[in-house]
Legacy VTK file of the C-alpha trace (Angstrom):
# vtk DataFile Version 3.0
C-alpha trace
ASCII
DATASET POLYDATA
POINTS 212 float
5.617 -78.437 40.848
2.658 -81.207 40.842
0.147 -79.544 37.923
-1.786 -82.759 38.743
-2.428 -82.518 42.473
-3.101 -78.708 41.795
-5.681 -79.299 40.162
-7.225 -82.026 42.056
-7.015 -79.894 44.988
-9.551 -77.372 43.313
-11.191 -80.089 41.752
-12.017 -80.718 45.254
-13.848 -77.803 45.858
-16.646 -78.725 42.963
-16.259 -79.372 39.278
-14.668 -76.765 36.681
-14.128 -76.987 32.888
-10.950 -76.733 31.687
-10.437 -72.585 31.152
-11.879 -72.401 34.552
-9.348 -74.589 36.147
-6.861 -72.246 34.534
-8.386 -69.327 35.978
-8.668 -70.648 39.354
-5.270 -72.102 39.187
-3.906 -68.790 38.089
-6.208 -66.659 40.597
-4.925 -69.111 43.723
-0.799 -69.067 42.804
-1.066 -65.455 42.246
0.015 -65.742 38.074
3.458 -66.743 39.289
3.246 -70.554 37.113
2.036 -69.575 33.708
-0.146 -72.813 32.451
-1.634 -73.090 28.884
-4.841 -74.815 28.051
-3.204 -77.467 26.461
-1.289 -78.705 29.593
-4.601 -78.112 31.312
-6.358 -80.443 29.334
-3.529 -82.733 29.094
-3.407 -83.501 32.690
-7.277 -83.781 32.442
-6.713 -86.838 30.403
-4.272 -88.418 32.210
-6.610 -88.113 35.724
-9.563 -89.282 33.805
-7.165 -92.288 32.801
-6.560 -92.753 36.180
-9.825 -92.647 37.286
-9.224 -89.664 39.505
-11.299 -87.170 37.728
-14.978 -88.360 35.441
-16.201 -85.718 32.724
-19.675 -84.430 33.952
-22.587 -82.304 32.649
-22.577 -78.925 33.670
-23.874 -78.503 37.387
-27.306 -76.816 37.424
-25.698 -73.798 39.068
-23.391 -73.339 36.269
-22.962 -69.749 34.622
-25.316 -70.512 31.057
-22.180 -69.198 28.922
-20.015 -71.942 29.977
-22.972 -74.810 29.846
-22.041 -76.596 26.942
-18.312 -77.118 28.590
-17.138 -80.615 29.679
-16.907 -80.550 33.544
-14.435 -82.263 35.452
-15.272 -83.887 38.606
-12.859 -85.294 41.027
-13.594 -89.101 42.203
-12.907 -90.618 45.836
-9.854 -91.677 44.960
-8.759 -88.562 43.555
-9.878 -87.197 46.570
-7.549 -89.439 48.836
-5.105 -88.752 46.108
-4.832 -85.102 46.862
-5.456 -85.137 50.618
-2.250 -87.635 50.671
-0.470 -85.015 48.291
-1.049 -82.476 51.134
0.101 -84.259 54.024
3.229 -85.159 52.253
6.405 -83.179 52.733
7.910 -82.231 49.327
11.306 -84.434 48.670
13.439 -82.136 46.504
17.142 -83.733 47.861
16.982 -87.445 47.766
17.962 -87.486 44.202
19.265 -84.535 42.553
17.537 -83.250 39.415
19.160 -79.628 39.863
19.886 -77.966 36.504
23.110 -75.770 38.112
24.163 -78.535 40.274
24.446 -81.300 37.172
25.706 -78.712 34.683
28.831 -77.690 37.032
29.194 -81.198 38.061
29.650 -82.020 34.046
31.718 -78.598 33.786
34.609 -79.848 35.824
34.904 -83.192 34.725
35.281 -81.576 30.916
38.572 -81.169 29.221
39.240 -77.810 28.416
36.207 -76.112 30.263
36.615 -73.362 32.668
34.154 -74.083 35.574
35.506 -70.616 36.978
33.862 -69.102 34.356
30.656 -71.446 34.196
30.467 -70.139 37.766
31.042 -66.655 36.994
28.750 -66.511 34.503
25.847 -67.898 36.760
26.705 -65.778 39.461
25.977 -62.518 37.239
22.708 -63.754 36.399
21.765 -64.809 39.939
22.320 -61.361 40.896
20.477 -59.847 38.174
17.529 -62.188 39.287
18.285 -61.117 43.241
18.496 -57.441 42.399
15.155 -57.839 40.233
13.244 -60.000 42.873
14.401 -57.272 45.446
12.935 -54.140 43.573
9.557 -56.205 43.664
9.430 -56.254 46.824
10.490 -52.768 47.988
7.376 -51.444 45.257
4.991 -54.172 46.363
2.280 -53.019 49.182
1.055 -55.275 51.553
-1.256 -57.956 50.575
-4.886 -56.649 50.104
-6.206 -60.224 48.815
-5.693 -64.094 49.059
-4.448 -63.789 45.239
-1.765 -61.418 46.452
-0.482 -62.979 49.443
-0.277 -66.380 47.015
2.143 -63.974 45.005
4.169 -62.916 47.589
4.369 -66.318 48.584
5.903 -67.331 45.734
8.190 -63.896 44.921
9.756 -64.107 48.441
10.293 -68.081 48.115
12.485 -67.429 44.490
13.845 -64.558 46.470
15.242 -66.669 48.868
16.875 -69.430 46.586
18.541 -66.623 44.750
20.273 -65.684 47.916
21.000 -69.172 48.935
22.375 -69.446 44.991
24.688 -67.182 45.433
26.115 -68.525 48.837
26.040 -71.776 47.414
28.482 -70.392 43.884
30.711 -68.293 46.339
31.045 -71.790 47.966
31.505 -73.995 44.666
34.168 -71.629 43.799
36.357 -71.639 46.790
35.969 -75.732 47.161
36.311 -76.134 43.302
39.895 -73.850 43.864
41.239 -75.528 46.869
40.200 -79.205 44.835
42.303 -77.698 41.700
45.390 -76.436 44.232
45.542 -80.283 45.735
45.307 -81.831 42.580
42.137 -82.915 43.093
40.152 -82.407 40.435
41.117 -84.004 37.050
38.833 -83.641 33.848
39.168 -87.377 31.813
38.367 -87.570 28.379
35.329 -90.388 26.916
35.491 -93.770 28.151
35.647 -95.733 24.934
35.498 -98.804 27.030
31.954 -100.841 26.498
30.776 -101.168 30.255
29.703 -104.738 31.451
26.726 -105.697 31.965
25.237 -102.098 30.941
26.656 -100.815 33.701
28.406 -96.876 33.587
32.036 -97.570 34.149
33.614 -95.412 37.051
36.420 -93.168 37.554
38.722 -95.365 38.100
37.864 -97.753 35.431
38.435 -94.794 33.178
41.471 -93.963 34.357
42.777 -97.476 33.937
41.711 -97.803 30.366
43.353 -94.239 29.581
46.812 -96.031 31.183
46.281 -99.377 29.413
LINES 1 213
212 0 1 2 3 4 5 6 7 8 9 10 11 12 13 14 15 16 17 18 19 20 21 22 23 24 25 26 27 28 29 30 31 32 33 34 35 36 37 38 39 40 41 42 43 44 45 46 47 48 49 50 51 52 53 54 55 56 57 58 59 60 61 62 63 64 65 66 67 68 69 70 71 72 73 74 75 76 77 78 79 80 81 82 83 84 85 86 87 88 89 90 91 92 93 94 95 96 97 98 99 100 101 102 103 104 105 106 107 108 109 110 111 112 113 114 115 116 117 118 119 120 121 122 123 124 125 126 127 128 129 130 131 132 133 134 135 136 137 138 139 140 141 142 143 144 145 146 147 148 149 150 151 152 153 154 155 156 157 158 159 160 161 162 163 164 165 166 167 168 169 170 171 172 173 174 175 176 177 178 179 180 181 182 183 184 185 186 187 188 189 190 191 192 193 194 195 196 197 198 199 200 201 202 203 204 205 206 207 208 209 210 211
């Protein structure tokens, strides 16, 4: 999730102080990303650093309660920045930063760890989260405002990767037991061999130093 581009987006739209931007960023993703001040204003900084985003007066439409606010306005280039962030498809699979997908990987490489259970465990809580996600959505009416629709958006989208989780762990399981069943999958202890150059050792170098 891009807090940054967020908020340039409805920087876009005129400039906000920083409990505004909260508002407006809570109002538009229908509550469903929970942001504190702090990280508001942290971001703030780093656009203004960037030269994205200047601190402004107050507009001379501005509400006279929130006059003596800093005001953030968004620059050209934080303009292009956030048009470019639109028209940009989201990479989530060239490099895998998946919490489940790292932690199994490290779970059957472990002596002594049952990945079964790792799996098992996961699976129970992915099904609490599907059976949860599904009773919001049989008690939720239709949409009666952009604010809701943005949180149906976002229920239906978590909905749907808590099905696809529990494909993907019926999946892990049955490879992960055919892998065991061939021999396939063999947890190795530390390598306590320095690596040259910096470089990880592999596998195989692993295995050799175990041997040797």
């Amino acid at each position: 999730m891009s807090i940054r581009h967020s908020l340039l987006m409805i920087l876009a739209q005129g400039p906000c102080y920083g409990y505004q931007l909260r508002s407006e960023f809570d109002r538009r993703t229908g509550s469903t990303w929970p942001l504190n001040v702090g990280q508001i204003y942290n971001t703030l900084d780093r656009l203004v650093r960037d030269d994205l985003v200047t601190k402004a007066s107050a507009p001379h439409d501005a509400d006279p309660d929130s006059s003596q606010q800093t005001y953030y306005t968004i620059t050209d280039a934080g303009k292009i920045e956030a048009e470019h962030w639109l028209a940009t498809p989201v990479d989530s699979y060239s490099v895998s930063r998946d919490e489940l997908a790292i932690k199994l990987a490290i779970a059957v490489t472990l002596p002594g760890v049952d990945a079964h259970a790792v799996i098992e465990h996961q699976r129970e809580a992915t099904r609490g989260a599907v059976d949860a996600l599904s009773l919001t959505a049989e008690v939720r009416e239709d949409a009666r405002d952009a604010s809701q629709f943005a949180e149906q958006l976002v229920t239906d989208s978590l909905f749907a990767h808590a099905e696809a989780e529990l494909r993907w762990l019926d999946h892990v399981e049955a490879a992960l037991t055919t892998a065991q069943s061939h021999g396939l999958v063999d947890a190795f202890p530390l390598n306590l061999t320095k690596p040259k150059r910096g470089r990880p050792a592999t596998a195989a170098s692993v295995n050799e130093a175990a041997i040797a």
